[in-house]
Each structure stands twice: as structure tokens, then as C-alpha cells.
C-alpha positions in Angstrom: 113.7 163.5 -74.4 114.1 164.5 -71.0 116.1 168.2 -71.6 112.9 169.1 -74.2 110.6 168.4 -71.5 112.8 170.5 -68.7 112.8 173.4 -71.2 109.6 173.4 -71.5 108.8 173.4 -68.0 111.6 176.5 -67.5 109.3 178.1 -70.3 105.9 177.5 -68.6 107.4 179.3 -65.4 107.4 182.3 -67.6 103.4 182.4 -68.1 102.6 184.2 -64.9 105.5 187.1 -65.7 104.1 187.6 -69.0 100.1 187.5 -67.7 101.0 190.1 -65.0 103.1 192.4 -67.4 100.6 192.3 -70.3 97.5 192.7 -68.2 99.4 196.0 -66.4 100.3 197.4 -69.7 96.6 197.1 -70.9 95.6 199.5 -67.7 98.8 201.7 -68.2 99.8 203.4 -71.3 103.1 203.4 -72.4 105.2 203.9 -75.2 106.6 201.3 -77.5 109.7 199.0 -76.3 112.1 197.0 -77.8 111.4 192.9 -77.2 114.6 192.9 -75.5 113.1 195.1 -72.5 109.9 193.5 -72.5 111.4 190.1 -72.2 113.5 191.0 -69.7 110.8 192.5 -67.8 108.5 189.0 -68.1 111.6 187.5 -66.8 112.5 189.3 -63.8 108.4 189.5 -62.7 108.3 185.8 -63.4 111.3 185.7 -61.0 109.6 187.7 -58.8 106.4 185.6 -58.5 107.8 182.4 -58.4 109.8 183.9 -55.3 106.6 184.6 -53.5 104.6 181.2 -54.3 107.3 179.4 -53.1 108.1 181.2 -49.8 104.7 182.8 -48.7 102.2 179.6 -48.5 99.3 181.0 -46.9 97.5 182.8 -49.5 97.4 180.4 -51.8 94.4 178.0 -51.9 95.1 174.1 -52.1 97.9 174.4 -49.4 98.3 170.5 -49.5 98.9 170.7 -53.5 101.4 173.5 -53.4 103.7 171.6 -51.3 103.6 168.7 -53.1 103.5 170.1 -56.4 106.9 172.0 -55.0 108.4 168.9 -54.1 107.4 167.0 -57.5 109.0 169.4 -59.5 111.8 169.4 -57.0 112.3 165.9 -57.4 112.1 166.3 -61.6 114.7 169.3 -62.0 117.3 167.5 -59.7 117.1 164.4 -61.8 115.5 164.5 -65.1 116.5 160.9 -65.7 114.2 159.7 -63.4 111.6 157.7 -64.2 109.3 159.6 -62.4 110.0 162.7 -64.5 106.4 162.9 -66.2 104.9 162.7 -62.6 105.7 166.6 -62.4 102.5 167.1 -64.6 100.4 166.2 -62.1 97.0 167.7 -61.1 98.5 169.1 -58.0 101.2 170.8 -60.3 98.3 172.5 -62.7 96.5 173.8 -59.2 99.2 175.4 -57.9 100.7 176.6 -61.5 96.5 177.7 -62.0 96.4 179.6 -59.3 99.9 181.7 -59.4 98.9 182.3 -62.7 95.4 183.5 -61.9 96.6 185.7 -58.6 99.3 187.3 -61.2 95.6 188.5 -63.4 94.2 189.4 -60.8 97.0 191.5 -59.0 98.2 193.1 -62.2 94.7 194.5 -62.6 94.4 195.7 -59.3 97.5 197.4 -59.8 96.4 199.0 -63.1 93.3 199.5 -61.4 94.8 201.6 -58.7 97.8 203.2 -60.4 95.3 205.2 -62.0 93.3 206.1 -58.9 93.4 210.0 -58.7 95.0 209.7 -55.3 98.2 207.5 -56.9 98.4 209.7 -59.9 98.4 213.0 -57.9 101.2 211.2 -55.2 103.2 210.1 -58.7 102.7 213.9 -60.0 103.9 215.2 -56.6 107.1 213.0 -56.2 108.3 212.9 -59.8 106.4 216.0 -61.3 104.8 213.9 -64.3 102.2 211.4 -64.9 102.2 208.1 -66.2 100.7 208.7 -69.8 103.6 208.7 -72.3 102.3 212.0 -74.0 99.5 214.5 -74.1 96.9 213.2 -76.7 96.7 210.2 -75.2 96.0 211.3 -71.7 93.0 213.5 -73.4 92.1 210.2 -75.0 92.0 207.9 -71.9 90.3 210.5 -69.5 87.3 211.2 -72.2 86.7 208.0 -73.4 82.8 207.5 -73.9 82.3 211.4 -73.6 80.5 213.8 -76.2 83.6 215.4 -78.6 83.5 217.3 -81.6 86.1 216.0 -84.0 87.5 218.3 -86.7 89.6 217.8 -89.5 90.3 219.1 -92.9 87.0 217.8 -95.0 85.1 217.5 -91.8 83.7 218.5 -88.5 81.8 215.3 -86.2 80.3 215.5 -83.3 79.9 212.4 -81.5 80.6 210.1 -78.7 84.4 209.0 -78.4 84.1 205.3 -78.4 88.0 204.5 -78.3 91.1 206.5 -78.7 94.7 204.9 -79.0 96.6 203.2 -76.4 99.9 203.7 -77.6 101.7 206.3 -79.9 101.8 203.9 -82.7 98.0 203.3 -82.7 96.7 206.0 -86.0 93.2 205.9 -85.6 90.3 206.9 -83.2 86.2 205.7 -83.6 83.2 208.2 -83.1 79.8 206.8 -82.2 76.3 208.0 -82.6 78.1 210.7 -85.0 76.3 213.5 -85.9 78.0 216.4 -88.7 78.3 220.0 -87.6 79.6 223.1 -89.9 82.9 223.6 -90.6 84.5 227.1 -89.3 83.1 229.6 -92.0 79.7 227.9 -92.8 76.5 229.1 -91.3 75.4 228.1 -88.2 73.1 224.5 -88.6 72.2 221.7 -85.8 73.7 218.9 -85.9 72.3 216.1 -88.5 73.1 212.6 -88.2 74.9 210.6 -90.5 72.2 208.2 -92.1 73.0 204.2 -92.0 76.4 205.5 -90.0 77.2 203.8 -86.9 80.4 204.9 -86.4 83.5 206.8 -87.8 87.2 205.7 -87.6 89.5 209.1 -88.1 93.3 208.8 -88.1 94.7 210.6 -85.5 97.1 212.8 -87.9 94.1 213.9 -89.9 92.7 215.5 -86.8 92.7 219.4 -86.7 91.0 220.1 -83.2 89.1 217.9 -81.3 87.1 219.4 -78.1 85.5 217.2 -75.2 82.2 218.9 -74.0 80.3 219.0 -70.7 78.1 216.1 -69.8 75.1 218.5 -70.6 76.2 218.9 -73.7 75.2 215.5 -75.2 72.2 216.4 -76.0 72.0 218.3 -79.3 72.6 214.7 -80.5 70.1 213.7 -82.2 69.5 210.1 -83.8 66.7 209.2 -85.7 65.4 205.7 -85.1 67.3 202.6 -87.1 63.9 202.5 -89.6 63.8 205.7 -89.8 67.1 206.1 -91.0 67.0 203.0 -93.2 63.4 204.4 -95.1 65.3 207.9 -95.4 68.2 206.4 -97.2 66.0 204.5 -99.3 64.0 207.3 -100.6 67.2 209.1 -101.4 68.0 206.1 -103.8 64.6 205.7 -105.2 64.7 209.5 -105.7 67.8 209.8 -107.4 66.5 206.7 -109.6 63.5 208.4 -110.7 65.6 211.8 -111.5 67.6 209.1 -114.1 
């Protein structure tokens, strides 16, 4: 029984690598890897964090239970026969395990966080003469997230506010909000009408002709009729067309 339990405990020891890896990945695009790399990339920050909590004791709160949860589960690797080798699942173990684990969240965001600062991104541009988004469309995507865009594809042209774009190449679709429909290229000129009982639109990304982000002062030839409004509209359409029948 003891070797399950002393796997297990290797395996726990991975949790804060793959918290500060996934948490960084959701603040910095990047294109699809193979498990083999991402694993070994929770490894080696798992490594790397471990390192630190074990050397660097100051900025960690609990002092008294970091060194005694060190010395438990010193005590339990060197002998897992020991008697004593559930006592490494003690509360002063789950502080100090808690709180790498929590300063791997919070420092993987303030990484993300500030990789994406317009002062890191312009040093990254100047030393390696790229930026960190993995291709064009989704750098458009990420910088003009909840901004007015006008959408066109082959059936239809939106205008509306882009409420998410993809994160990743492999991600198909994007969602309009507050969507309004303009004319397509070749139809007289119209305002914009809003889509009745439509909340929102999801559009695959390959369907997508153009799409333009406008100015803030753009936003607003959207219009949007009140939720009643739009609900009483729809119905007399139906009890219209009924009455036609």
C-alpha cells in the first residue's frame, strides 16, 4: 500500500506546474502542442516551483507549517514503511501545499497579465521582431474583443459587438452580440435593423469574408428595440402570417 500512496504524493507535486501553465496559456495564445510538450512543460515548472518553496521561506505565509510540513514529507519519502507514513497528510502539509499552489495562480496571471502589457509586447517586438500571438486573426480577435465589428460573409453582413473570438487556431467559431443586419455589397444603402428575439450570433471563422473593427464612435447606429418590444413585434409577424393562412 505504501508505493500507491508515494505515487500519489509524486503526482500531487505536479498540481502547482499544471495550475501555473494552464492559467498562463489562458492569458497567452498559442498554438496547439502535442501532450508530450505540455507534460513536459508541467513537469519542469513543477520542478521549478517546488525548488523555490523549499529554498526561499520568507514569502510564504505559515512559516512554522512549511517547515514542518517539509520535514513530514521528508521523513515519509525516506521510509515509506514507516508507520508514520499517513502523518504526511497533515494539516500543516495542505497549508503549505495550499499556498504553493495558490502563489503558482496568482503569479501565472500576473505574468499573463503583464506579458501582454504594451511595454512587454513592444520590448518582445524589438528583441525578437514578432509578437506573441501565434497568427494574425487572432491577434485582431484578442485586441477588439467587446468592440463594435461588422461581420461579413457569404449570405450575410452583421454588425454587432464582438463578444468572443477564438483562442487558438483550432477554435472555428466567433459570437456577435447586440447584432444588428446591414446590406450586403450591391444592395441599397439601409440602417442597420436589429435581429428580432436574437441575442447573439455564432459565425465559423472560415465562413467569414471581411470583418472590420470600427471606432468607439461608431457604436452607435446600433440600435435595439426594447426586449417587449421585440417580443410583441415577433408576435404580430406570427399572428399576421396566421391570418394570411
Amino acid at each position: 500500500m505504501e508505493d500507491p500512496l508515494k505515487l500519489g504524493l509524486y503526482v500531487l507535486l505536479l498540481i502547482p506546474g499544471f495550475i501555473f501553465v494552464q492559467v498562463r496559456e489562458y492569458h497567452l495564445l498559442r498554438e496547439k502542442r502535442s501532450q508530450f510538450e505540455k507534460s513536459l512543460d508541467i513537469i519542469l515548472w513543477s520542478a521549478a516551483i517546488w525548488i523555490v518553496a523549499c529554498t526561499i521561506p520568507f514569502w510564504w505565509p505559515l512559516s512554522a507549517s512549511r517547515t514542518l510540513a517539509l520535514d513530514e514529507t521528508k521523513r515519509a519519502l525516506q521510509n515509506a514503511s514507516s508507520p508514520g507514513w499517513l502523518k504526511v497528510f497533515t494539516t500543516d502539509a495542505a497549508l503549505f501545499f495550499g499556498s504553493v499552489a495558490g502563489w503558482s495562480f496568482v503569479l501565472a496571471n500576473v505574468w499573463g497579465i503583464g506579458r501582454k502589457a504594451p511595454l512587454s509586447d513592444a520590448i518582445v517586438h524589438f528583441i525578437t521582431g514578432r509578437d506573441w500571438y501565434p497568427s494574425v486573426a487572432l491577434k485582431f480577435f484578442e485586441q477588439n474583443i467587446e468592440r463594435v465589428v461588422v461581420v461579413e460573409t457569404a449570405s450575410d453582413r452583421y454588425l454587432g459587438v464582438l463578444h468572443s473570438g477564438p483562442d487558438s487556431k483550432e477554435d472555428p467559431h466567433i459570437i456577435l452580440s447586440e447584432v444588428s443586419s446591414l446590406p450586403k455589397r450591391g444592395e441599397p444603402p439601409r440602417s442597420p435593423e436589429a435581429l428580432p428575439m436574437v441575442s447573439s450570433v455564432l459565425i465559423r471563422f472560415d465562413d467569414i469574408i471581411e470583418i472590420q473593427a470600427l471606432k468607439p464612435e461608431a457604436a452607435e447606429p446600433i440600435v435595439r428595440l426594447p426586449l417587449l418590444r421585440r417580443i410583441w413585434n415577433v408576435m404580430k409577424d406570427i399572428l399576421g402570417g396566421q391570418e394570411e393562412n
